[in-house]
Legacy VTK file of the C-alpha trace (Angstrom):
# vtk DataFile Version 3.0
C-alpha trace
ASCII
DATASET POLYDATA
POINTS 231 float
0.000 0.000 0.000
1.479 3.579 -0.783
0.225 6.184 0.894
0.918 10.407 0.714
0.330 12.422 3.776
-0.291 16.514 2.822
0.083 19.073 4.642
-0.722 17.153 7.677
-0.814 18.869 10.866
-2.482 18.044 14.602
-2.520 20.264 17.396
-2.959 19.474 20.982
-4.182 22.371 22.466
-1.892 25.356 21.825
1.134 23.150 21.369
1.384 21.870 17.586
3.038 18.288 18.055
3.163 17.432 14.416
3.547 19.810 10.688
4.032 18.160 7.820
4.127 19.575 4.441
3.982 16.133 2.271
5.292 12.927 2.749
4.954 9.917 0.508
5.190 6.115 1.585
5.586 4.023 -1.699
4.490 0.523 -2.103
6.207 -2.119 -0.450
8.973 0.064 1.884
10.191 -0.484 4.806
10.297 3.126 6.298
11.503 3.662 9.991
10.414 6.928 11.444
13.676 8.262 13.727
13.165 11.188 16.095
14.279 12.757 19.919
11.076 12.200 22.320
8.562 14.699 21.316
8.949 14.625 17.801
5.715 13.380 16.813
6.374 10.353 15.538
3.636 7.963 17.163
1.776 10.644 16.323
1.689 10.603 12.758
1.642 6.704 12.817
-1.748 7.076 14.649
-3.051 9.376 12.348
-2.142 6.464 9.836
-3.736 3.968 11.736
-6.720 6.506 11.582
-6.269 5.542 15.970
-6.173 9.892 15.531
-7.427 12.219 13.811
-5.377 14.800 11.768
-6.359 18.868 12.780
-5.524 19.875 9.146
-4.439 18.070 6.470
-5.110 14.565 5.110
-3.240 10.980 4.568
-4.049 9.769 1.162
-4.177 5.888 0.660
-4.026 3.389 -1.866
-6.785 2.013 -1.060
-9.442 2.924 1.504
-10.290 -0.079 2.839
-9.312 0.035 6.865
-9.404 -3.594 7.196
-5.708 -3.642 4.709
-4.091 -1.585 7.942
-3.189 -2.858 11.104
-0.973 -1.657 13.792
1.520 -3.486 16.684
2.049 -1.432 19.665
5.109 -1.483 22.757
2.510 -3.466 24.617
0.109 -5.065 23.292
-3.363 -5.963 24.475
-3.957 -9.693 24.589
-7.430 -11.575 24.240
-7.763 -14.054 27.531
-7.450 -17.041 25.500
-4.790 -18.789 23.910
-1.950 -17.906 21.463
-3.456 -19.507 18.905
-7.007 -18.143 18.855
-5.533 -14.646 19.768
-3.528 -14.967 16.626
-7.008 -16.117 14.868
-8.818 -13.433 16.043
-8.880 -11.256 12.856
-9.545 -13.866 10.745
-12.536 -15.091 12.670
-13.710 -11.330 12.058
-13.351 -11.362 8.376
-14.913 -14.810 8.463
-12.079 -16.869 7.011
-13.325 -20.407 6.564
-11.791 -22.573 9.546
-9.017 -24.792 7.318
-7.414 -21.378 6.303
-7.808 -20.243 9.362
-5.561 -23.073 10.950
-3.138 -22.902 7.863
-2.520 -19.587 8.298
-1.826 -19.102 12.008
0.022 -22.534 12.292
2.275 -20.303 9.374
3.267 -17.826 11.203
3.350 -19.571 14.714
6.105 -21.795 12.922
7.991 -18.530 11.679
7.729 -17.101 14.893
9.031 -19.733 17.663
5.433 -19.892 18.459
4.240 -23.834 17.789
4.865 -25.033 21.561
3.066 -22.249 22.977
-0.198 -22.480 20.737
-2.377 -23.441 23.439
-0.890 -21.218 26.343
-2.531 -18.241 28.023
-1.544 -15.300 26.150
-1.773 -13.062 28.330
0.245 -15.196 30.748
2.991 -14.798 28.210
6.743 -13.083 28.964
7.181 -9.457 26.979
8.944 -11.103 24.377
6.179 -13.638 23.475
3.385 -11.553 23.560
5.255 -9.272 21.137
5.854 -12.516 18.781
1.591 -13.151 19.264
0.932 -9.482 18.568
2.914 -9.720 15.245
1.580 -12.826 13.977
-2.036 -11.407 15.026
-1.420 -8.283 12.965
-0.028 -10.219 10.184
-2.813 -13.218 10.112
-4.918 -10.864 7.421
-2.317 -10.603 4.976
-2.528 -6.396 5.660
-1.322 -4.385 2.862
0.513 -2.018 5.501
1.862 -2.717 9.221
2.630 -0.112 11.434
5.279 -0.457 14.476
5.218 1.822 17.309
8.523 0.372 19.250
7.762 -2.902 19.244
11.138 -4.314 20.336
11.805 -1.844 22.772
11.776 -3.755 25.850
12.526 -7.689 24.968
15.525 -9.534 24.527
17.543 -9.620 21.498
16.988 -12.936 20.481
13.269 -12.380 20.037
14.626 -9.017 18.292
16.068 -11.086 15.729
12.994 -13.088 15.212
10.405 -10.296 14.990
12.859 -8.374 12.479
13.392 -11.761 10.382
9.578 -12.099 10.517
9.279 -8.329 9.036
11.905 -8.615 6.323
10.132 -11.948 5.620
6.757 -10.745 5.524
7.898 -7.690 2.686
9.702 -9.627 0.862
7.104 -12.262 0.278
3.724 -10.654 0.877
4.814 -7.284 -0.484
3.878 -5.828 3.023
4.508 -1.706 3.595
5.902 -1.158 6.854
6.084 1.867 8.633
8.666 1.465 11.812
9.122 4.227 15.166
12.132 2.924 16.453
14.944 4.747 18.910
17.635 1.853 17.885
19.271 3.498 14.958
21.240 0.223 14.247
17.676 -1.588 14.268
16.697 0.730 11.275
19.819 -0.065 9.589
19.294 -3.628 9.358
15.508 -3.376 8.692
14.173 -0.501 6.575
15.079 0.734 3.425
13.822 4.021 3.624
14.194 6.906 6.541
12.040 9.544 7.854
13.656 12.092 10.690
11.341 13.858 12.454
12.388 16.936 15.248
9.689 19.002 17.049
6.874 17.662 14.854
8.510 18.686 11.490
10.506 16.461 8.408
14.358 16.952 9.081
15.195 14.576 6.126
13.970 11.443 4.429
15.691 9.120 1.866
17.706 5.784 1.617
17.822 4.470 5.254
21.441 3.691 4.574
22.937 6.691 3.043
21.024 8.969 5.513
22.866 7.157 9.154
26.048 7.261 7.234
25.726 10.619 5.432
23.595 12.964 6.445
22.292 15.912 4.650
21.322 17.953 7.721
23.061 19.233 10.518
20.504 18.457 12.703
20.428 14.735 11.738
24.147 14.202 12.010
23.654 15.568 15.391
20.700 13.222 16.259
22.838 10.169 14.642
26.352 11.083 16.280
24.029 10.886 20.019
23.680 14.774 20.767
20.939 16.291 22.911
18.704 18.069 20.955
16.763 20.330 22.496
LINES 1 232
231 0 1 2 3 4 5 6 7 8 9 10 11 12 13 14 15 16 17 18 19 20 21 22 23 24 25 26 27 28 29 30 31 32 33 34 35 36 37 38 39 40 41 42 43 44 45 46 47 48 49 50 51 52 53 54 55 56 57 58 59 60 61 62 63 64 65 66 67 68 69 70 71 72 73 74 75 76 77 78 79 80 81 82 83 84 85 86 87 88 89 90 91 92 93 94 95 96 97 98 99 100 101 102 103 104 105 106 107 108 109 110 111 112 113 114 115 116 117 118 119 120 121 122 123 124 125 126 127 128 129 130 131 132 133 134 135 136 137 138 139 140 141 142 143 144 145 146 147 148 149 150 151 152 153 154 155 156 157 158 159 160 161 162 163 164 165 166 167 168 169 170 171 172 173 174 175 176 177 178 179 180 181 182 183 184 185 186 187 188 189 190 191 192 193 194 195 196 197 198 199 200 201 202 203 204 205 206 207 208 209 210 211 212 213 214 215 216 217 218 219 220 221 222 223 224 225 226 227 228 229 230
């Protein structure tokens, strides 16, 4: 899913937390949104997510239909039932016939370390499994864009590894746009193709994930990359 976001602005208040003049996500990127605290960027991915609503300006999408976006959160609500019907969940929604149903979360319960735990209490679950559950519930509807808001913030880096294997999976073979919030510069690096830096609610820079954390354009950015304060 691409999507262009114009002239997009929310206010809180007096205080303006987010201006954007335009912004486009293209098809089948993986974009990681970089930023101090207070730069507005789970901001704007909630105005994606359409979880808030925009003061001025719009987000323009591919296609229109909600049910192609979902979003993961730092922590994640879980269902009181198992893994595996928590992970079924959406798909019992959309009324996917049962043997697809199975097929599909036994998929990514396999990709995610997830098998032995199928019939477990999710929300019994350590951080780093329900973040594992979360993704493969998000993912069970084959969504056309995923949203992040630090989901690996606070788990160990083994499950890391899995959850970013499971996202370069997931856009390589499904075509999947991902929009990523992430603090953990090196985790953009290995994920995302494409960067967004944000600083007091404004667009810093944007480009090639790569050539932006080891050339920057702006001052400001090779500040924010090098581990300065800004304030």
């Amino acid at each position: 899913m691409e999507l262009e976001i114009r002239k997009l602005v929310r206010d809180y208040g007096t205080k303006r937390v987010l201006d954007l003049e335009s912004v486009t996500i293209e098809k089948g990127t993986r974009t990681a949104i970089i930023g101090p605290n207070g730069a507005g960027k789970s901001t704007l991915l909630n105005i994606v997510s359409r979880i808030d609503v925009a003061t001025e300006g719009e987000v323009v999408y591919e296609s229109e239909d909600p049910r192609l976006v979902t979003q993961v959160f730092q922590q994640p609500y879980m269902l009181r039932t198992s893994v595996e019907r928590n992970i079924q969940y959406p798909l019992r929604l959309r009324n996917w016939p049962e043997e697809g149903m199975k097929k599909r979360s036994n998929e990514l319960m396999e990709d995610l370390g997830l098998l032995d735990l199928r019939h477990q209490k999710a929300w019994k679950l350590s951080g780093g499994e329900t973040q594992k559950v979360a993704l493969a519930r998000a993912l069970s509807f084959q969504p056309s864009l995923l949203l992040l808001d630090e989901p690996t913030a606070n788990i160990d880096p083994a499950t890391t590894a899995e959850i970013e294997e499971m996202l370069l999976k997931i856009n390589r073979e499904e075509g999947t746009t991902i929009l990523f919030v992430t603090h953990n510069l090196a985790q953009a690096r290995r994920v995302c193709n494409r960067l967004l830096f944000l600083d007091k609610g404004k667009l810093v820079e944007s480009g090639d994930c790569q050539e932006i954390l080891q050339n920057p354009k702006e001052e400001k950015t090779r500040r924010f990359i090098a581990g300065e304060l800004l304030i």
